[in-house]
N, C-alpha and C positions, 0 to 999 in steps of 0.2 A: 746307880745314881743318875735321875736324870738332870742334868744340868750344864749352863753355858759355865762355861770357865773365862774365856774371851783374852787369852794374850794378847794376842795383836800382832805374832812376831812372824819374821817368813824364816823360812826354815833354808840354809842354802848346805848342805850336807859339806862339800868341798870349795868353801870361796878360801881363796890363797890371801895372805898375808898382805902387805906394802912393802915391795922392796925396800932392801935396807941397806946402810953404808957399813964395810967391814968391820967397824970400830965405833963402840957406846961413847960419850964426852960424859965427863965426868958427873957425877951427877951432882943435880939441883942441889941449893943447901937449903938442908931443913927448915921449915920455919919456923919462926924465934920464939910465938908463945905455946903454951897449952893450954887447953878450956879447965884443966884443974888450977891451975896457975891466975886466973883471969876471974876477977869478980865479978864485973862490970863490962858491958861493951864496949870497944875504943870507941873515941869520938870519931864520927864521919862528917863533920859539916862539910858542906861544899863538895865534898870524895862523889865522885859516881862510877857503880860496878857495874860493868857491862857484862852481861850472862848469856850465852847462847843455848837456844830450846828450840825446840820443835811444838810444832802445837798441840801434841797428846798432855806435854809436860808443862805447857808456858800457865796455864790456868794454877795449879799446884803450885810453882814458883813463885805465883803473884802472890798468894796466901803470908808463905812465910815472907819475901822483901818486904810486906806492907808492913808488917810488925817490928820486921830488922831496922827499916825506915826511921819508926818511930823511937826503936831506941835507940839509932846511931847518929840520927840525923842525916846520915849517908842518904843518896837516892838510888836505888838498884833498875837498872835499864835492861827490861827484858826483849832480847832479838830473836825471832823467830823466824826458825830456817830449814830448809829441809835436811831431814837427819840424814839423808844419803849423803848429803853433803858436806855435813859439818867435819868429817874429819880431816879433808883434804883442805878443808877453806882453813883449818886450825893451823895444821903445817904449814898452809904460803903463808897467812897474814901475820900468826904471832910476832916470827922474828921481824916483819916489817911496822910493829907496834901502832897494828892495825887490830889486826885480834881482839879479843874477849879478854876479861878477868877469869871468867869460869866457863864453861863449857859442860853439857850431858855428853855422853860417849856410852860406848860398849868398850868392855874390859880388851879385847882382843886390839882395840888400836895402842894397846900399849906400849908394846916394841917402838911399833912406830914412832911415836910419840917423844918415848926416849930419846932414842937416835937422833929422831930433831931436835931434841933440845930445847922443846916449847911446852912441856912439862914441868911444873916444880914438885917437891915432895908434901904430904901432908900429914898435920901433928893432929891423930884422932885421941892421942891419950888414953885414960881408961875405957871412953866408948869405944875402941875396936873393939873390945869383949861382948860388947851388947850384939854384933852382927855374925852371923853364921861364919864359919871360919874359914869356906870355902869362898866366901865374896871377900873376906880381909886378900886370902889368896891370888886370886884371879887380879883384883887391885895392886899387888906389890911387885915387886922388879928388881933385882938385885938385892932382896933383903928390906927394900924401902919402901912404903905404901905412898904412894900414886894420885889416888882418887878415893872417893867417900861412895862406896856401892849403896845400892837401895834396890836391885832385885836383880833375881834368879831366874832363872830357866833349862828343863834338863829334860831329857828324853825318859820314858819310865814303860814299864810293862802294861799294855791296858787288855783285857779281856772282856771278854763277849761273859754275861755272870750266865745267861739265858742259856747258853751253851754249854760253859763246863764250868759252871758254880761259882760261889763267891771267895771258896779256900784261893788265896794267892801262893803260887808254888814259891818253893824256896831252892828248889837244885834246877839243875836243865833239864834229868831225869822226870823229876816228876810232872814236872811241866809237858815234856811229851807225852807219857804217860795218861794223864790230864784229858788231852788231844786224842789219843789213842782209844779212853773207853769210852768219848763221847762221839766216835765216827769218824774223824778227823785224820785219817796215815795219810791222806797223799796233801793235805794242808795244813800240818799242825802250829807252823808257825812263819809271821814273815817277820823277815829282818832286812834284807836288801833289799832297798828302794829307788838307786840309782842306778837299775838299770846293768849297761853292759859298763858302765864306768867306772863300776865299782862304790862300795859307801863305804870306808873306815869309821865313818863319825858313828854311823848307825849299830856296827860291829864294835864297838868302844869296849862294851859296857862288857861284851863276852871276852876280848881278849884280855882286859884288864885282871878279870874275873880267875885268871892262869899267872897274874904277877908279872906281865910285861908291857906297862908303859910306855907311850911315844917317844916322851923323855924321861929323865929322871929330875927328880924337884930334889931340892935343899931344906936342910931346916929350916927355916924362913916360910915355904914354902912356896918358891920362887923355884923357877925352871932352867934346870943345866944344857948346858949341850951336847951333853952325854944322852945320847940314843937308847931307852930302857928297853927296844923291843927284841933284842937279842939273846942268845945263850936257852936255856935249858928251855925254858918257861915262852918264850916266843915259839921255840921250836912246835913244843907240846900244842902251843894256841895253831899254827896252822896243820900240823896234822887232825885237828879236831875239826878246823874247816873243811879238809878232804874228805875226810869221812863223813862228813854231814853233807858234802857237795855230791855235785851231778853225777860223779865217779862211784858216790858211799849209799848214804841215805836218799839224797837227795832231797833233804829238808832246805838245804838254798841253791839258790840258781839266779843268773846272771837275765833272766826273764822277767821280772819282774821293776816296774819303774813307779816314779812314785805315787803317781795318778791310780794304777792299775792295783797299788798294795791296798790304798784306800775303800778303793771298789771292792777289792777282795773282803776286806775286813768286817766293811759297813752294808755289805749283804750277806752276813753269815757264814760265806767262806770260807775263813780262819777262825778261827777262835783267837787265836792273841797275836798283838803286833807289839814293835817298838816303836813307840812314836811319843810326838812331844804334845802340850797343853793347848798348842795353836790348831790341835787338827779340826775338820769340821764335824767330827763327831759331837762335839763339847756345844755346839752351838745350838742350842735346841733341841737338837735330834729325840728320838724313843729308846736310845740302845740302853740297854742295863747294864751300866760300865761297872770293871772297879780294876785302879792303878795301883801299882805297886811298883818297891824296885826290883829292879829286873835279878834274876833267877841267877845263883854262881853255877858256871859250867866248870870253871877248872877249880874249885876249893875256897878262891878268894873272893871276897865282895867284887859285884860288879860295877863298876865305876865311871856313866857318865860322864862325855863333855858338860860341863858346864859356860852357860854365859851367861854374863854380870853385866849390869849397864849400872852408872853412876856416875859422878861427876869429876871432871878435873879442872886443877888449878895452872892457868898459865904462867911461865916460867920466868916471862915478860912484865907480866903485872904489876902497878908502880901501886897496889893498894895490897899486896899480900895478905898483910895484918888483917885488914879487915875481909877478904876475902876467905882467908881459913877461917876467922868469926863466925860470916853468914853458912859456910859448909857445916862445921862443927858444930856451934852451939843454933840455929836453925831448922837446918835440911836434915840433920841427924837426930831427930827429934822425933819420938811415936807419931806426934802431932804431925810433922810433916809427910814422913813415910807414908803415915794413911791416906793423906789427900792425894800423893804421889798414887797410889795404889787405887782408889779411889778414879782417879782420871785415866789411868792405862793400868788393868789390871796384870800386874804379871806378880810371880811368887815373889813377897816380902822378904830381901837381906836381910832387914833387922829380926834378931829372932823371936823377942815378945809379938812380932805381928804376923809370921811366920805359923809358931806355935795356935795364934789368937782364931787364925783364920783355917786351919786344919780340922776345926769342929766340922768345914766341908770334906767328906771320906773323900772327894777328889783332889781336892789340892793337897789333901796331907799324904797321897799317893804321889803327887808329885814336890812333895817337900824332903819328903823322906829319901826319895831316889837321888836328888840335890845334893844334901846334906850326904848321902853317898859316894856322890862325884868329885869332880879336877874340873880344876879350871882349864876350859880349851889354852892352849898354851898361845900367849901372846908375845911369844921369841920371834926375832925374823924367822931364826932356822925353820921356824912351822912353815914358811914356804916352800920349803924345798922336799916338802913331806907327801904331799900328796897324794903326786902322780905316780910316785914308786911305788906305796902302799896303797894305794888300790888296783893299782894291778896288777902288783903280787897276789891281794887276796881273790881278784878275778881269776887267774890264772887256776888259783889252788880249788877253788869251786866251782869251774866250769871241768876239770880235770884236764884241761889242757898241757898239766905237768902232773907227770907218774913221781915226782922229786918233792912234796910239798914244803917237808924240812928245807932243801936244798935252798928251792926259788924262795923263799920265808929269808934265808940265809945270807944270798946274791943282792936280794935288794935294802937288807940293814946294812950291809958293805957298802956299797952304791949309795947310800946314804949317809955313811960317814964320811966316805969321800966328798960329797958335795959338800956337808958343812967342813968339814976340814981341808978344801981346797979354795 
């Protein structure tokens, strides 16, 4: 397929969390209607929402306000600001009831968020069901949703069709295999792309793939503090590194960065990479792609970080009521999600527009690998995650340790200790 996809997103493999204070405040109280509940808009005479956006998104928001406008009477004030910014500006000004009503965010400042206590909770009612259940996820915190998601983004298997055909493998076996009867032993696949720093993000999807998680989630599917990456199934996932590393196969190595994986791929190279919808393959190019989700190496689905952007509601806010109104029965809306999608394309939360728009065989390769994945975890503890684990996994596929289990071992210890000190 040749075609632009155009997310728009930057890819940062290991940016660390927002320090966080030892201890959550209890959380927001729910708020008090539901859009099943509600016939009618409240009245907003005189009320004005102030919204923070950035400019990919503030065009989209004026859409729907204009019509909130006119049924609420309310006036909605859109602020446009830089998104690098907005999360740090949420934390200082909310509690100085300087802040927004509402805010766009990425799912991962949610810890944060928390912790400060410039968050309230959100009543989506029957519509969370309309949205893929990995953005209800990525959105919730303790059991309690957060924010109103409106898209996705996930890393997925893309191949070279020109090279080694349009079947997308289903094991890691075959996959190399794949590679193998089309010419491909000394490059059948890249996966590490940062370099000597190591990538966990990029490795996600294989070690997931063996049933050992960074953490473990809840029913809810909210994220514990309990460490998944341990015991049988972690072990198994870094002995499969070793043996594919510099020591084994030498299918990865600590050589490749993420300029260099690019170049490799988008001149025929490799035949297949892991990489996400932002690459600059998508943009134009000649290549004859096709995406998939990525190949199970240890038995299990392989499973993607996920990131969700969407909006949240300040904690501060003296218009609640009508702020979960314009979230809920507005922005949550086909109508709006499109123009939202429309203005910055990235994969549709909502799953009708999801589904709507997979009639492109690329996006439905990267819908599907989504709909596969976790939500990158937005606990403080993901801070402290790291630097451990990616240089355990350097360690283990540069062969720098004859011990793969061992050092796999040393550094989920080392990591329990930090969260639990």
């Amino acid at each position: 397929m040749r075609k632009q996809i155009g997310m728009g997103a930057a890819f940062v493999a290991t940016a660390a969390l927002l320090a966080a204070c030892s201890s959550d405040p209890e959380p927001a109280a729910t708020t008090s209607s539901s859009p099943e509940e509600t016939t009618e808009a409240p009245a907003g005479e005189g009320v004005t929402l102030t919204v923070w956006t950035d400019a990919e998104r503030e065009g989209a928001l004026a859409t729907a306000a204009e019509q909130f406008e006119a049924d609420t009477g309310a006036t909605v004030e859109l602020v446009q600001k830089n998104f690098e910014d907005l999360r740090n500006d949420f934390i200082a000004q909310v509690p100085t009831g300087e802040g927004p009503d509402i805010t766009v965010g990425a799912h991962d400042w949610l810890g944060a968020l928390v912790t400060a206590g410039v968050v309230n909770t959100l009543d989506l009612g029957d519509k969370a069901a309309d949205f893929q259940q990995v953005a209800v996820d990525a959105m919730t915190y303790d059991g309690q949703l957060y924010g109103l998601p409106y898209s996705t983004e996930a890393i997925a298997l893309i191949q070279n069709v020109d090279l080694v055909g349009d079947t997308a493998p289903t094991t890691w076996d075959e996959m190399i295999q794949m590679s193998n009867d089309a010419g491909f032993e000394d490059r059948p696949f890249i996966l590490f792309t940062n370099g000597t720093a190591g990538d966990g993000y990029s490795a996600y999807p294989l070690q997931t793939s063996f049933g050992a998680p960074v953490f473990v989630q809840d029913d809810t599917g909210s994220y514990t503090s309990e460490v998944g990456m341990g015991g049988e199934a972690g072990e198994a996932f870094a002995q499969f590194l070793y043996d594919n590393g510099q020591a084994g196969s030498g299918i990865f190595s600590d050589t490749i960065d993420y300029d260099t994986s690019n170049e490799l791929f988008s001149t025929g190279e490799s035949p297949f990479i892991l990489q996400g919808p932002w690459m600059p393959f998508f943009d134009g190019g000649e290549m004859n792609l096709k995406v998939s989700a990525f190949p199970s190496a240890g038995g299990e689905p392989g499973a993607p970080f996920v990131g969700v952007q969407g909006f949240y509601l300040s904690s501060q806010s003296e218009n609640t009521l009508l702020a979960n109104e314009f979230l809920v029965n507005y922005m949550a809306t086909e109508d709006a999600q499109r123009t939202l999608y429309e203005a910055d394309p990235r994969l549709p939360a909502l799953s009708a527009l999801a589904e709507e728009f997979s009639s492109d065989p690329i996006t439905a390769g990267f819908v599907e690998s989504a709909s596969q994945g976790v939500p990158m975890p937005s606990i403080p503890e993901m801070g402290d995650v790291w630097d451990l684990w990616n240089a355990a996994e350097i360690q283990i596929i540069t062969g720098a340790t004859d011990d793969p289990v061992g050092t796999w071992n040393t550094m989920v210890t080392e990591l329990e200790g930090r969260i639990g000190g």
